[in-house]
PDB file of the backbone (N, CA, C, O) and the ligand in Angstrom, with CONECT records:
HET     ZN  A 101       1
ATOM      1  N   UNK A   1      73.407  11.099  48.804  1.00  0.00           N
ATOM      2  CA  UNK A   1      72.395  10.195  48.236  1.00  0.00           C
ATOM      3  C   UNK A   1      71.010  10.714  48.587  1.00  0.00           C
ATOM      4  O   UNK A   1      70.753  10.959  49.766  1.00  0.00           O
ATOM      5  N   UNK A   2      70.328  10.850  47.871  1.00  0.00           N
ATOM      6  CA  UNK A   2      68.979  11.009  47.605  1.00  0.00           C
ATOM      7  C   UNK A   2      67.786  10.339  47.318  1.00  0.00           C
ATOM      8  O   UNK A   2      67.771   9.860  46.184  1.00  0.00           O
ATOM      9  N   UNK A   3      66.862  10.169  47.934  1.00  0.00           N
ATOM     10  CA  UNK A   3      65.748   9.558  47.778  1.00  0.00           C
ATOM     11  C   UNK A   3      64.363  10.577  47.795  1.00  0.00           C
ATOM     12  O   UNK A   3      63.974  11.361  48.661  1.00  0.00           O
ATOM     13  N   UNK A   4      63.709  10.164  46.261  1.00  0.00           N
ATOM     14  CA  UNK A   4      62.426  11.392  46.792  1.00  0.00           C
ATOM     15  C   UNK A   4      61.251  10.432  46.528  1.00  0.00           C
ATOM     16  O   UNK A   4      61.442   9.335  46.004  1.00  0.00           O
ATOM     17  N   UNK A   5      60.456  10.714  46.771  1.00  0.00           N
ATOM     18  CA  UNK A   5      59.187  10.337  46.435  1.00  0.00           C
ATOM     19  C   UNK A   5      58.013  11.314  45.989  1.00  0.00           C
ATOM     20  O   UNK A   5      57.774  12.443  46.417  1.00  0.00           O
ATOM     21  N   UNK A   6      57.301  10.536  44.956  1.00  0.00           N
ATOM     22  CA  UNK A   6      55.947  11.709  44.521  1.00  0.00           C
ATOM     23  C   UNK A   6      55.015  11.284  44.782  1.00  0.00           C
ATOM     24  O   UNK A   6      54.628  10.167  44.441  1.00  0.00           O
ATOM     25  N   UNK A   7      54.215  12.359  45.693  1.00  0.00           N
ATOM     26  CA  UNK A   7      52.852  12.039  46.163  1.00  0.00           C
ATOM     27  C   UNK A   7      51.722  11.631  44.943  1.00  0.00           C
ATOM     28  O   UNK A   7      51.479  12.309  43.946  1.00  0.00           O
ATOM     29  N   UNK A   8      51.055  10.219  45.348  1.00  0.00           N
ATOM     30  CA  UNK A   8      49.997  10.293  44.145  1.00  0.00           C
ATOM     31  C   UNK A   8      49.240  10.861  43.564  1.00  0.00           C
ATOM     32  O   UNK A   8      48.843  10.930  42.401  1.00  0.00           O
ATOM     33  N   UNK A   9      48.913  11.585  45.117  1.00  0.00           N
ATOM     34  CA  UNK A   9      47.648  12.983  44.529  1.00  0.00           C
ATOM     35  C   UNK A   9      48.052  13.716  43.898  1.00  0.00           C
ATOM     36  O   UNK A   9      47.673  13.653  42.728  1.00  0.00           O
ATOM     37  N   UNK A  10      49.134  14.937  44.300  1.00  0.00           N
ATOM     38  CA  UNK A  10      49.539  15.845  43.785  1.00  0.00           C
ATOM     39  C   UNK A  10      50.537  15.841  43.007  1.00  0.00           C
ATOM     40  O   UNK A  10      50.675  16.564  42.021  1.00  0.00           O
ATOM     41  N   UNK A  11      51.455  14.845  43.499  1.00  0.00           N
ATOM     42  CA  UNK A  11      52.616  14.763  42.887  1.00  0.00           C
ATOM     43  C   UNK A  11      53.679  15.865  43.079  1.00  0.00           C
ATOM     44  O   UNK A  11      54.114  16.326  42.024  1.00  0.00           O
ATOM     45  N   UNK A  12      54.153  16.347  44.155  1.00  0.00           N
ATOM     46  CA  UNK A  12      55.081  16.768  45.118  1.00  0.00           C
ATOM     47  C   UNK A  12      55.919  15.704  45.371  1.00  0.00           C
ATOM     48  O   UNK A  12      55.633  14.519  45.543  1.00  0.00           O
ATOM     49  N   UNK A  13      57.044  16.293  45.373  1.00  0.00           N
ATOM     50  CA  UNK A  13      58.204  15.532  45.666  1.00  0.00           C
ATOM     51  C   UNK A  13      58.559  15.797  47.418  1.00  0.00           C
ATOM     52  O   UNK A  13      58.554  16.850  48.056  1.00  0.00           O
ATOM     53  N   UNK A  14      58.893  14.201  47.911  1.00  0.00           N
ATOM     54  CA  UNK A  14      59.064  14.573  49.368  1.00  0.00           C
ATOM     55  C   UNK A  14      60.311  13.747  48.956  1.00  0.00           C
ATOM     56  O   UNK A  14      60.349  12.839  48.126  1.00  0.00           O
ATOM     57  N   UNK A  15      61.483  14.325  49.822  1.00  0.00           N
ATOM     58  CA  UNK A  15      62.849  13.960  50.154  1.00  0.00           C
ATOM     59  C   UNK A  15      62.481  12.461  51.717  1.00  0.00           C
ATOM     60  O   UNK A  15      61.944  12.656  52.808  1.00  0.00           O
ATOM     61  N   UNK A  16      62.934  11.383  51.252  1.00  0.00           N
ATOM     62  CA  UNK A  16      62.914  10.494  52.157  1.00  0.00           C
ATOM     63  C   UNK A  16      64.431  10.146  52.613  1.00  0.00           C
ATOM     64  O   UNK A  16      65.433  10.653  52.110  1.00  0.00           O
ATOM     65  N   UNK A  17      64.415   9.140  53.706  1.00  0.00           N
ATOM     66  CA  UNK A  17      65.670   8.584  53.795  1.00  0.00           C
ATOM     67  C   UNK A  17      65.566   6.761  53.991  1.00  0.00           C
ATOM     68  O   UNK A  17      64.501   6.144  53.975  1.00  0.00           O
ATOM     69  N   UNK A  18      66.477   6.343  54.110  1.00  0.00           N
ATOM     70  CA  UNK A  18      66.550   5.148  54.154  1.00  0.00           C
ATOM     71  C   UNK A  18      65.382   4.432  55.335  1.00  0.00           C
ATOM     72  O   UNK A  18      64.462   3.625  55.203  1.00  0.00           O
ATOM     73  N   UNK A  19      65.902   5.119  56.414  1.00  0.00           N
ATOM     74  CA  UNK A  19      64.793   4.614  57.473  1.00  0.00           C
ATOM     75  C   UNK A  19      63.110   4.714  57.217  1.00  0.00           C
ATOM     76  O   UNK A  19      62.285   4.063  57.858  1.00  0.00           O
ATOM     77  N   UNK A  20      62.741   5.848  55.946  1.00  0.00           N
ATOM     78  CA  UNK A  20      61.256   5.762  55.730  1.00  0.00           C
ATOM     79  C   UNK A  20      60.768   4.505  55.226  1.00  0.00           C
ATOM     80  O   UNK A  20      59.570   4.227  55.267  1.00  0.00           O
ATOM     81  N   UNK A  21      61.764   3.621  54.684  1.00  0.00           N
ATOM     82  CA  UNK A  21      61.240   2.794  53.260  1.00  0.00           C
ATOM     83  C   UNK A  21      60.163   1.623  54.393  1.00  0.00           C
ATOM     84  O   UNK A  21      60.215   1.392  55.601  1.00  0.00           O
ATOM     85  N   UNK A  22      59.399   1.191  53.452  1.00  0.00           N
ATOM     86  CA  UNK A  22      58.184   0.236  53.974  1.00  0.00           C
ATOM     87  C   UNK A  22      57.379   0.638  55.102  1.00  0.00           C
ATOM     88  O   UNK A  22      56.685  -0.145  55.751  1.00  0.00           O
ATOM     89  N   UNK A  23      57.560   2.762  55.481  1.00  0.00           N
ATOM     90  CA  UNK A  23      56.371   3.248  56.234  1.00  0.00           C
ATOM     91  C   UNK A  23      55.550   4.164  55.282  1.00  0.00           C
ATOM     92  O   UNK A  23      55.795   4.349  54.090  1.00  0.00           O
ATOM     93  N   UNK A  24      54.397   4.777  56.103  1.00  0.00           N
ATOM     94  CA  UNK A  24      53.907   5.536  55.575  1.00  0.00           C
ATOM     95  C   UNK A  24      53.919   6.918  55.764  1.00  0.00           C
ATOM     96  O   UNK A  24      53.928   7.455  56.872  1.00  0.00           O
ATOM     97  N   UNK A  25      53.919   7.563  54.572  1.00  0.00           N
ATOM     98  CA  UNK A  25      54.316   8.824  54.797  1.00  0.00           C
ATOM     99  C   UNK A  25      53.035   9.822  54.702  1.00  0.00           C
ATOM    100  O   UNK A  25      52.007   9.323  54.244  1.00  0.00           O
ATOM    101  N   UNK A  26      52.998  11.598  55.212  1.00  0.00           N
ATOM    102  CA  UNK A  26      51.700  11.998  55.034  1.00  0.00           C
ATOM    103  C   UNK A  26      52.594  13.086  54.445  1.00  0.00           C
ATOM    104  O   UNK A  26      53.642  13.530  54.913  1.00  0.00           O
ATOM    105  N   UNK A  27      51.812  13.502  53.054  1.00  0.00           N
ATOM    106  CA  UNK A  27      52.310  14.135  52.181  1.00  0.00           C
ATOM    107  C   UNK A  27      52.413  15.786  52.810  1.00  0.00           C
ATOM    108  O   UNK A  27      51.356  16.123  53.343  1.00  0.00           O
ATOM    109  N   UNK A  28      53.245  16.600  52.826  1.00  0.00           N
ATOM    110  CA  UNK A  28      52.849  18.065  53.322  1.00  0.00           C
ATOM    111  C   UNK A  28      52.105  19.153  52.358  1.00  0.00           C
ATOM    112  O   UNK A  28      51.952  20.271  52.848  1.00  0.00           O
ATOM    113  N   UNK A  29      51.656  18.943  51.112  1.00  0.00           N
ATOM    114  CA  UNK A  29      50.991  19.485  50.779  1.00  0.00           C
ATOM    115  C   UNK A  29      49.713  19.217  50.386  1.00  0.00           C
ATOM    116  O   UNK A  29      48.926  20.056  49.950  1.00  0.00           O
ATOM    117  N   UNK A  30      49.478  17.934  50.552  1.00  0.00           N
ATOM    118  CA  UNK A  30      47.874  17.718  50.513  1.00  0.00           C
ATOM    119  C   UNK A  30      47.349  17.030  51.492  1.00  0.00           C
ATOM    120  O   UNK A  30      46.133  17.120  51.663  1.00  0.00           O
ATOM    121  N   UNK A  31      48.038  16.298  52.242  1.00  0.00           N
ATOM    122  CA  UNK A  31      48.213  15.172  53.578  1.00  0.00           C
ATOM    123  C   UNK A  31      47.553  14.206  53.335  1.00  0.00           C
ATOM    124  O   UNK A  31      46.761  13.628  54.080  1.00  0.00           O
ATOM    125  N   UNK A  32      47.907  13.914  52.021  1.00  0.00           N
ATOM    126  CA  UNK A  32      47.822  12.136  51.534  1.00  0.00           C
ATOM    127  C   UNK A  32      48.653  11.020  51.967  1.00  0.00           C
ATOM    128  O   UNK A  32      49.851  11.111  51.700  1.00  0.00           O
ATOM    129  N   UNK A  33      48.362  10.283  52.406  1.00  0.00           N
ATOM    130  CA  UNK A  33      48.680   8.841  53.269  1.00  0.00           C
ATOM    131  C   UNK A  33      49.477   8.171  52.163  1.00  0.00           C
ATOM    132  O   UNK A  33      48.678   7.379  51.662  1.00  0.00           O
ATOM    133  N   UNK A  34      50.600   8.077  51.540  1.00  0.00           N
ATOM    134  CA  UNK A  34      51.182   6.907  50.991  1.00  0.00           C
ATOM    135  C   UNK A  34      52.203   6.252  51.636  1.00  0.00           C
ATOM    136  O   UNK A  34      53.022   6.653  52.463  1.00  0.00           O
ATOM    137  N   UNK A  35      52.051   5.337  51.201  1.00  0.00           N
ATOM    138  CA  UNK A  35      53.082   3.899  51.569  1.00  0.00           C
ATOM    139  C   UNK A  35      54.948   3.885  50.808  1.00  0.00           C
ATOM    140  O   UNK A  35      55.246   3.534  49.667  1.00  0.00           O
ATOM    141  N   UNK A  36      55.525   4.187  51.473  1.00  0.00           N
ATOM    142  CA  UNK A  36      56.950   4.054  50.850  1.00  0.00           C
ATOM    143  C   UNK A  36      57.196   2.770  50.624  1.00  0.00           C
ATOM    144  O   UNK A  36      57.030   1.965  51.540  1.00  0.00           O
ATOM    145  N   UNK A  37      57.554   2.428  49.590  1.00  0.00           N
ATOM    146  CA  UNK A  37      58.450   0.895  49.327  1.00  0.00           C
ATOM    147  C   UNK A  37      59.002   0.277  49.829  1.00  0.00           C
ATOM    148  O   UNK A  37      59.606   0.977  50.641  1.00  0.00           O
ATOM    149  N   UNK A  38      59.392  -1.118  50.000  1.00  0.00           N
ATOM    150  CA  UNK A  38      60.257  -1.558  50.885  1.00  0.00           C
ATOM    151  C   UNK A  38      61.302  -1.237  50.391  1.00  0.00           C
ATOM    152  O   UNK A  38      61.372  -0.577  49.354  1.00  0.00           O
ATOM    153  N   UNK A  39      62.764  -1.845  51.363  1.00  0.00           N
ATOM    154  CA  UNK A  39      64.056  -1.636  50.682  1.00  0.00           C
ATOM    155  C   UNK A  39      64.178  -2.812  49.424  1.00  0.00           C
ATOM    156  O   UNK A  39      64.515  -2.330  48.343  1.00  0.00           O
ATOM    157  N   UNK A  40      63.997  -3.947  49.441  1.00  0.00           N
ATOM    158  CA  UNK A  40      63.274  -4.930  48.475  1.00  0.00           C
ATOM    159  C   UNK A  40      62.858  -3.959  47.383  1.00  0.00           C
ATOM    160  O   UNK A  40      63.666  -3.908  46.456  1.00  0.00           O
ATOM    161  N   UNK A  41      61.965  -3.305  47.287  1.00  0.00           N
ATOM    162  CA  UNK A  41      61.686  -3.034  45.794  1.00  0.00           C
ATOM    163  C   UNK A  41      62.344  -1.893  45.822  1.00  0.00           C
ATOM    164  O   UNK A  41      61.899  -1.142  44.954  1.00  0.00           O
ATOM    165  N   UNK A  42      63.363  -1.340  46.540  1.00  0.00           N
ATOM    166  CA  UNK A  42      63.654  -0.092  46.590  1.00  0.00           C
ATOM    167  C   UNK A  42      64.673  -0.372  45.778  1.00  0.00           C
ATOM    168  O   UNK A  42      65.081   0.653  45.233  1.00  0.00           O
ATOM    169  N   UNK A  43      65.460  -1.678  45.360  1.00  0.00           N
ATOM    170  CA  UNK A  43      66.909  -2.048  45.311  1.00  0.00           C
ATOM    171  C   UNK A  43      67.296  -1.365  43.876  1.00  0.00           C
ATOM    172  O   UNK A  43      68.486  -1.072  43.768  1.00  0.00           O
ATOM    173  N   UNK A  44      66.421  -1.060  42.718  1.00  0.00           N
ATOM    174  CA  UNK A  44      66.881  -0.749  41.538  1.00  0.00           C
ATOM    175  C   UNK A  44      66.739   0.394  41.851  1.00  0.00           C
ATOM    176  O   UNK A  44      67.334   0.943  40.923  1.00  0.00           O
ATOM    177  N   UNK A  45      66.199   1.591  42.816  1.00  0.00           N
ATOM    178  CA  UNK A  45      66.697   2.738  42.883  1.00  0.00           C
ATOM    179  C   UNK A  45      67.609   3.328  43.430  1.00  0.00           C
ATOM    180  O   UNK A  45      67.897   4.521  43.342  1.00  0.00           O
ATOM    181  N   UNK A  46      68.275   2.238  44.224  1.00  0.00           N
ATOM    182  CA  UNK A  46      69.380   2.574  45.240  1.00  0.00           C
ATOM    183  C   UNK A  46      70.613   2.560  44.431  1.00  0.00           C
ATOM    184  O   UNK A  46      71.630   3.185  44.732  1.00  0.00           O
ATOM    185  N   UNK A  47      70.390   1.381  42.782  1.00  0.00           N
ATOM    186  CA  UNK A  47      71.531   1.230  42.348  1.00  0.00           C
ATOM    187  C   UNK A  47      71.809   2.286  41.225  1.00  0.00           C
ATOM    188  O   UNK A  47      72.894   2.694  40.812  1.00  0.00           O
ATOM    189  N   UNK A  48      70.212   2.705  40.744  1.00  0.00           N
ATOM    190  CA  UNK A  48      70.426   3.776  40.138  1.00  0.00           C
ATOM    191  C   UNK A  48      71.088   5.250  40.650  1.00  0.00           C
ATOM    192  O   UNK A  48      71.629   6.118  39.964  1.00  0.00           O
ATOM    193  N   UNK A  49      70.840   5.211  42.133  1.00  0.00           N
ATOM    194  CA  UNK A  49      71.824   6.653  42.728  1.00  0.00           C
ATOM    195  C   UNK A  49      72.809   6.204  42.522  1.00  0.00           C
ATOM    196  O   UNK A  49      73.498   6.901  41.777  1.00  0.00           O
ATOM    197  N   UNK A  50      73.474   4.851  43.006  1.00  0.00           N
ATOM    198  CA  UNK A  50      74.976   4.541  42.979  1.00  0.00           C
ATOM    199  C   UNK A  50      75.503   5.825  41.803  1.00  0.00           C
ATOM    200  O   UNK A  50      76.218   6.822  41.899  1.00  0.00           O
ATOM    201  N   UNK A  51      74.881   5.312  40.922  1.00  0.00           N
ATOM    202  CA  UNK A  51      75.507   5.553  39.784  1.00  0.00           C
ATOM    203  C   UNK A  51      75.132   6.637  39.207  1.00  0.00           C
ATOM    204  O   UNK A  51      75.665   6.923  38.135  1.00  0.00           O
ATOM    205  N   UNK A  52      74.019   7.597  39.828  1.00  0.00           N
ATOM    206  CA  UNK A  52      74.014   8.712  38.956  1.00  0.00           C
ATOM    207  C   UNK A  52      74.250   9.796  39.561  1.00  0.00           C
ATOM    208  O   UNK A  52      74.260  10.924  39.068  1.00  0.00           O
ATOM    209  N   UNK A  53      74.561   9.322  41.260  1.00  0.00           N
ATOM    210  CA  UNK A  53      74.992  10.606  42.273  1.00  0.00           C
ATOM    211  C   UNK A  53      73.792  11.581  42.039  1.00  0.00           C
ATOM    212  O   UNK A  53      74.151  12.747  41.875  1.00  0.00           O
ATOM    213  N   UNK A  54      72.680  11.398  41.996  1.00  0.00           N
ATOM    214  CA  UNK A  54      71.524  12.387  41.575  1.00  0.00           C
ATOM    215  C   UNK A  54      70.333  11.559  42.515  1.00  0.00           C
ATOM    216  O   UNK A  54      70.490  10.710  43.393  1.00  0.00           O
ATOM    217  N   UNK A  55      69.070  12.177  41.948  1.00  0.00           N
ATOM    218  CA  UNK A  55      68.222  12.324  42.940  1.00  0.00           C
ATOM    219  C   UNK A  55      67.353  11.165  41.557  1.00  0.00           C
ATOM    220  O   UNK A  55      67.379  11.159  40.326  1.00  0.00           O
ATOM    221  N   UNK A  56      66.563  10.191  42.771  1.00  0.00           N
ATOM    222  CA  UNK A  56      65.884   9.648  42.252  1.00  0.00           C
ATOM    223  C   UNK A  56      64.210   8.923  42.868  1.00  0.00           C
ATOM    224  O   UNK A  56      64.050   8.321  43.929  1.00  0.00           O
ATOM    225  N   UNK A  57      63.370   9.166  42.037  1.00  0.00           N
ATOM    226  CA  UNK A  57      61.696   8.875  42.007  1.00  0.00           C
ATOM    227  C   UNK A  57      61.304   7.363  42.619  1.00  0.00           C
ATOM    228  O   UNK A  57      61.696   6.328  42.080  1.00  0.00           O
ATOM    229  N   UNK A  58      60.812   7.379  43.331  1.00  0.00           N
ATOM    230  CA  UNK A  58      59.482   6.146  43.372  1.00  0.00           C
ATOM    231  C   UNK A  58      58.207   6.441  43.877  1.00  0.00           C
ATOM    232  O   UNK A  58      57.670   7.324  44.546  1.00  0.00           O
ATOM    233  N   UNK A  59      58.017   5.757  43.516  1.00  0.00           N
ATOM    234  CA  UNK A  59      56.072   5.743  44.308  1.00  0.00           C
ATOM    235  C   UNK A  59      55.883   4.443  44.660  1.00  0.00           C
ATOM    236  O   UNK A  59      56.599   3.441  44.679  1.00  0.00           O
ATOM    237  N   UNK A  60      54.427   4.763  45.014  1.00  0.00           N
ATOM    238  CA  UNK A  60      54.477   3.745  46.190  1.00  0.00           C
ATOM    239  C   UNK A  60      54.049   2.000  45.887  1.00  0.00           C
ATOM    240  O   UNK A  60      53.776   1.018  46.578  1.00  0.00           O
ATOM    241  N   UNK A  61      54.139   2.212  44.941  1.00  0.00           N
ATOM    242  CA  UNK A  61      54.239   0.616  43.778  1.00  0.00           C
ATOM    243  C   UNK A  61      56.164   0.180  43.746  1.00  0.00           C
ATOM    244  O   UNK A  61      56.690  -0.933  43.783  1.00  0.00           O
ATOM    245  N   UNK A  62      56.502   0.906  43.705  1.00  0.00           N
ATOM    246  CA  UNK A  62      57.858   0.665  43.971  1.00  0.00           C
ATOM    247  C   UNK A  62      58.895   1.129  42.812  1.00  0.00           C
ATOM    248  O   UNK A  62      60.120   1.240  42.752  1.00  0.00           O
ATOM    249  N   UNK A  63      57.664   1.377  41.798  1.00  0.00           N
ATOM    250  CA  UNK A  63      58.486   2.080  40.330  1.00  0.00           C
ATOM    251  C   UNK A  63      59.688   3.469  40.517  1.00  0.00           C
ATOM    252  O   UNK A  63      59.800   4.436  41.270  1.00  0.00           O
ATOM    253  N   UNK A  64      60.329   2.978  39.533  1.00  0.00           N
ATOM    254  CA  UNK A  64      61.072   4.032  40.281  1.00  0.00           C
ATOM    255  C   UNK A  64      61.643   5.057  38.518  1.00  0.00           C
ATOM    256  O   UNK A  64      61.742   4.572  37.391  1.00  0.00           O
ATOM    257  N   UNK A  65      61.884   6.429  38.933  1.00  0.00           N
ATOM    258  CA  UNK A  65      61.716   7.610  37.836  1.00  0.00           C
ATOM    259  C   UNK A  65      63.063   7.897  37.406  1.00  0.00           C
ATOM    260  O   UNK A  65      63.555   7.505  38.464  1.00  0.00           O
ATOM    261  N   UNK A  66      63.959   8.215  36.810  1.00  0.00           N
ATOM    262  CA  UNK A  66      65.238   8.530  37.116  1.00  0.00           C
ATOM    263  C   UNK A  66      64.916  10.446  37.169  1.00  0.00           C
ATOM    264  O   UNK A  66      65.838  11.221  37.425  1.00  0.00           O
TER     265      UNK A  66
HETATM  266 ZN    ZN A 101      50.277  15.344  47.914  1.00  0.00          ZN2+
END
């Protein structure tokens, strides 16, 4: 299972895990400060891995990319 996130600035993908959700992360290629989602808004991306065994997007609004 996979979780990534894209930095706002640049939009680099950082690989998260469960324990990041509702901290903040500092991006490694531009060292932008965003906020990971809670598990709460995380819930439609968690169900989207269920099911697609693939890697899947959010930012830090909680939207999530397939
Ligand atoms: Zn960045």
């Amino acid at each position: 299972m996979r979780l990534l996130a894209r930095c706002p600035d640049c939009g680099v993908a950082m690989r998260l895990s469960l324990e990041d959700a509702d901290k903040r992360k500092r991006c490694r290629q531009c060292g932008r400060l965003f906020k990971v989602p809670a598990l709460e808004q995380l819930r439609k991306a968690l169900e989207l891995i269920k099911q697609a065994h693939a890697g899947v997007y959010v930012d830090e609004k909680g939207n999530v990319y397939g």
